[in-house]
N, C-alpha and C positions, 0 to 999 in steps of 0.2 A: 534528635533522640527518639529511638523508637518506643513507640506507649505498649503497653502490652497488658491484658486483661485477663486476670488469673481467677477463674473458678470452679470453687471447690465449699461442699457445705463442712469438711473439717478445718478448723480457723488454725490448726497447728502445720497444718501442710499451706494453706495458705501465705500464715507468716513466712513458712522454711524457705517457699519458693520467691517472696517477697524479695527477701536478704538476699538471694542467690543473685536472683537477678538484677536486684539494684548497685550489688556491688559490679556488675556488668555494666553501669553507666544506662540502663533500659528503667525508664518510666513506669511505674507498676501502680497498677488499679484492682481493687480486687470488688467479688461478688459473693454472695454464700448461695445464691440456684441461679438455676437457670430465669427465672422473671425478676430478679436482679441483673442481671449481666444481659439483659435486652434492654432493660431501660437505661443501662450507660451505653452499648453499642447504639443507640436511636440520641444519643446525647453527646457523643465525642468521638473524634477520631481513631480509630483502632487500629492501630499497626498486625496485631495478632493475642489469639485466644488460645489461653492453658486450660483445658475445662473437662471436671469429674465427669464422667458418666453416669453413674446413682446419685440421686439428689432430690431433696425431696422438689414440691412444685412443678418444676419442671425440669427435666434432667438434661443430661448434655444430649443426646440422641435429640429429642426435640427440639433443641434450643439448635443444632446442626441445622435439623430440617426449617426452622424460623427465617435462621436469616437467609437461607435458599432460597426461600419461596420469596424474599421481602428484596433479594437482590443485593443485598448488601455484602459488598468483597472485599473479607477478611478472611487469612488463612486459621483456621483452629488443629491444634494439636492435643487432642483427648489420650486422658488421663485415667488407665486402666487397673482395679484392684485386677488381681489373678483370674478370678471367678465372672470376669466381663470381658476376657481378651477377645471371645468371641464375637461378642458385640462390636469392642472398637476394630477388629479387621472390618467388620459391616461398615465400620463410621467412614473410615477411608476409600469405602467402594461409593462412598456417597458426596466425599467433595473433603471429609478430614487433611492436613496434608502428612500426620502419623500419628501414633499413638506412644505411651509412654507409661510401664507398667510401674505401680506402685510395689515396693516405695523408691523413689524416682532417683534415679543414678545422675550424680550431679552434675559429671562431665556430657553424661548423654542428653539432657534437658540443653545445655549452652549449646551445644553442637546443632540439634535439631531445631531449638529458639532460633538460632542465629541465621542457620542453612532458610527456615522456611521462610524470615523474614525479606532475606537476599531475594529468595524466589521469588516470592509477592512483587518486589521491588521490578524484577526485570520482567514478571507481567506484563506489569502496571506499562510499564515503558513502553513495549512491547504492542501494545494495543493502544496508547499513544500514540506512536509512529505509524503502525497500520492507518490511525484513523487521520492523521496527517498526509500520508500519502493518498489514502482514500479521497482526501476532501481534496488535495493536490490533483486530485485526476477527475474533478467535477468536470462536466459540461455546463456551461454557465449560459440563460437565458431561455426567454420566456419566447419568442420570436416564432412564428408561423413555421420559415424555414426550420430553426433548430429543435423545434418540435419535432419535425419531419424525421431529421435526422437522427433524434437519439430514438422515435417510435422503429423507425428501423433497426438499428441498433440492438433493440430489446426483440425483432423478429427473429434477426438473422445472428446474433451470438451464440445459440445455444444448439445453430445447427454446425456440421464439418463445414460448411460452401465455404470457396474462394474469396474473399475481399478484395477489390480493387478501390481504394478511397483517393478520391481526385480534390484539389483545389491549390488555391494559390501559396504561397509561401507565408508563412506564419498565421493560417488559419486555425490549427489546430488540426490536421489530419493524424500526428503521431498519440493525441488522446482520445480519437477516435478508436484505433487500433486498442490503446488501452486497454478501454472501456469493452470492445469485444473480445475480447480474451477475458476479465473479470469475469464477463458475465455468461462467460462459456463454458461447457465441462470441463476447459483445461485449464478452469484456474489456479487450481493447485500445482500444477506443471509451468515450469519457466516459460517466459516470454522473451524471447532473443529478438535484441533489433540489431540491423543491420543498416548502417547511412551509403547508399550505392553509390551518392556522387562526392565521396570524402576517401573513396579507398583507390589510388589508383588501378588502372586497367591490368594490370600485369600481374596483380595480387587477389583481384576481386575474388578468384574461382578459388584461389588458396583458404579465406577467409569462409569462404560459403562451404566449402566442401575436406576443409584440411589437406595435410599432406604427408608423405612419408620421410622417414629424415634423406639426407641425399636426395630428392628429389630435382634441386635448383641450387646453385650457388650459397645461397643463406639458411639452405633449410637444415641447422644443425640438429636440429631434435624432430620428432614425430607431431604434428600438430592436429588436437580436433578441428574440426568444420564448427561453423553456425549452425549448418541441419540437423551432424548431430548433439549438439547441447542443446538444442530443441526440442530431441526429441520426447513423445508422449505429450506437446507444449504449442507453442503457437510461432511462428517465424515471420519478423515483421519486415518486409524489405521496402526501408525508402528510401523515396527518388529512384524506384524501379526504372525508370525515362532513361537515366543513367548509364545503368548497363551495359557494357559492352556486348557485342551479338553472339563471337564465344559464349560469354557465361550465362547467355538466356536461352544459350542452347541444353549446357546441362542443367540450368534448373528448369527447363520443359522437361529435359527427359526425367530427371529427380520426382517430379509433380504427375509423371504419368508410373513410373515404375514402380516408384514410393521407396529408388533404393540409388545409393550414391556409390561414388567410387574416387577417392583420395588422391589428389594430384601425386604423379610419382608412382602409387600405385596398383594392384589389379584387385583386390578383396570387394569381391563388392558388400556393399552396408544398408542394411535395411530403416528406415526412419518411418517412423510414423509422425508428419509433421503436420499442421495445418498451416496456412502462408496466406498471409495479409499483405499487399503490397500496397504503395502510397504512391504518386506522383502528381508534379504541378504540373509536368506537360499534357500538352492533346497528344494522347497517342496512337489514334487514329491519323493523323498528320503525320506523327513521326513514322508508320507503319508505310503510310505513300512515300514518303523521302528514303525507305530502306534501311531506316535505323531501327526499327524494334521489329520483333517477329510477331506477325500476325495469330500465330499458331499460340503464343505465349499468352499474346493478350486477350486470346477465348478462355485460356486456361484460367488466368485471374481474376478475370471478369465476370466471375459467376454471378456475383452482386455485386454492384457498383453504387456508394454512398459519396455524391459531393457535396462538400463540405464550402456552405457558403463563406463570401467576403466580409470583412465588418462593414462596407459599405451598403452593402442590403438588409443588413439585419440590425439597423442603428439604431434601434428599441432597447437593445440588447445594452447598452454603451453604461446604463447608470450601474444596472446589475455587474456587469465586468468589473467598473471599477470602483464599487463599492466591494467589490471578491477581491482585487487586490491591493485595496487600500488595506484589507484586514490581513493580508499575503506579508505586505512590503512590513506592516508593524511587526505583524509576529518574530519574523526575519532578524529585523531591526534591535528585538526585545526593546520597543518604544510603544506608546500610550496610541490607538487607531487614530489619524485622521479625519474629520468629517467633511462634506462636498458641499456645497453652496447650489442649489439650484441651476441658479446662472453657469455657472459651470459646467454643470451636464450638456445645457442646451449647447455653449460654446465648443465644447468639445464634439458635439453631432456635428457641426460645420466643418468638420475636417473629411478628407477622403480616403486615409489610413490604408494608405497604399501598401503600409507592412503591416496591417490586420491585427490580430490577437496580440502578437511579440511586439508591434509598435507599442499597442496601447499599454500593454505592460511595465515597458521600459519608461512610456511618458508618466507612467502612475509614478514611478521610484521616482524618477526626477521632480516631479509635483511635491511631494513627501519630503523630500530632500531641502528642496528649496523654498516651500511654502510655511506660513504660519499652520495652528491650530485648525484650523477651515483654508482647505481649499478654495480659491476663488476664480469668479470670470476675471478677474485683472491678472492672476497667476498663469489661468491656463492661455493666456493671450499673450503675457511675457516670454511662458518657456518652451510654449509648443510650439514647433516649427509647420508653418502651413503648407 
């Protein structure tokens, strides 16, 4: 049940709005000024604020400006005689979420009550989830190397360069990528990723650059590219190693032209993309064996960040999995885990040949199968050496 905090120094608009809205099933708290209606917003939960504008002590405009500055996120919807509309359009350039002129139209007050509470609501969520995903896309640990990698990271994100990030399979190269796009001017522009060694060969150039209808056998409709739903954005290509040599031919020429052209057919398209690309191979080996183009891999390799093993950075091991001990509960909707000492240590004896996504998986399984505390007898039972 939403609370709702109704003030006003006339105690007869007070009741009126009382009744309205309690017969709405909404919880109602009232104030007669504004230095009443702070000391219940500093003392309970506040779903939302009905609140006069003239008042003696402190009036609604001030009491607007209070909780701005105190940080406190509550939506208010101020309450206008005729002779103050003026003001509350002000109050809404100021964070109000409307106003509502006296004497107050009953179906208008439920409507705007209801609407401004929904809003709060899918904020609130809103900026939950952001900060879920946010925390979802840490780089985790304290480690020499990984210092290294995220001081880079904060060099090279904010400029256009190329990305080329190297290392082994489930080190985390794809929160690399992330993390430079976040931290780039185009974070507010999509981040298209693209997996190179999951899309067969025949389709790869379809997928990166679209196609026209009729172009092939299956191509019943008109299809965008990845380049362009990137566009203005960041274009993350892993397992670039992948590739076939066709389609590393037009994303050379794409990366030097800055403009595509649609399987099927001739329009050419201009993209403004930036292109992160990831791979576990040496592609300097694969460049001698004549499977990637040399020419390609100057193009991406403008800066090159690799991305060490868990095997060299095994400082890193308690912080990981104390990050997904508190991962797997949230997940879970269960009470976090705690680690045993001994357990940490035991868990360094391992050589985590599949890196980050190993250890992640071995956390769930610990979780899973573990009492309250983790232990060395646990992680020696279910960890496979």
């Amino acid at each position: 049940m939403a609370k709702v905090l109704i003030v006003d120094d006339e105690k007869s608009i007070r009741d009126a709005l009382s009744d309205i809205l309690q017969e709405e099933k909404y919880e109602v708290i009232t104030a007669e000024d504004g230095e009443a209606a702070w000391d219940k917003l500093e003392d309970e939960k506040i779903d939302l604020v009905l609140c006069d504008i003239k008042m003696p002590k402190m009036d609604g405009i001030e009491l607007l400006n209070k909780v701005s500055e105190e940080g406190v996120d509550v939506p208010f919807i101020m309450i206008s005689a005729h002779g103050t509309i003026d003001t509350a359009v002000e109050a809404t350039k100021k964070g109000a979420y409307d106003f509502i002129q006296k004497p107050p139209d009953l179906n208008r007050i439920l409507v705007t009550v209801r609407n401004a509470i929904e809003s709060s609501k899918l904020s609130t969520e809103t900026k939950v989830l952001r900060k879920k995903v946010s925390k979802g896309n840490e780089i985790i640990g304290e480690s020499e190397c990984i210092r290294e990698v995220k001081a880079t990271i904060e060099k090279v994100a904010p400029t256009e360069a190329r990305v080329l990030i190297t290392g082994e399979n489930g080190t985390g190269k794809e929160l690399v990528a992330r993390w430079l796009h976040e931290k780039s001017m185009r974070s507010k522009s999509p981040l298209i990723e693209v997996n190179c060694a999951a899309i067969p060969s025949e389709l790869i150039e379809s997928e990166l650059f679209g196609h026209e209808k009729g172009s092939f056998t299956s191509a019943h409709k008109q299809r965008i590219g990845k380049f362009e739903q990137a566009h203005g954005g960041t274009l993350f290509l892993d397992e670039i190693g992948d590739m076939s040599l066709s389609a590393q031919a037009k994303v050379l020429r794409a990366l030097q032209d800055k403009k595509i052209t649609r399987v099927g057919g001739d329009k050419t398209i201009n993209v403004d993309v930036r292109v992160l690309a990831a791979t576990n191979k040496n592609l300097k080996k694969e460049i001698e064996q004549g499977s990637f183009r040399e020419d390609l891999y100057h193009r991406l390799s403008v800066m090159v960040i690799t991305v060490p093993p868990l095997r060299e950075r095994k400082e890193d091991i308690e912080l990981l999995v104390e990050h997904f001990l508190e991962q797997v509960a949230t997940e879970y909707g269960s009470a976090k885990k705690s680690l045993h000492k001994d357990a940490v240590s035991q868990l360094g004896k391992y050589d985590w040949t599949g890196n980050i996504r190993e250890l992640r998986n071995v956390v769930e399984r610990l979780v899973i199968m573990s009492q309250d505390t983790i232990t060395e007898g646990d992680v020696k039972k279910y960890v496979e050496a």
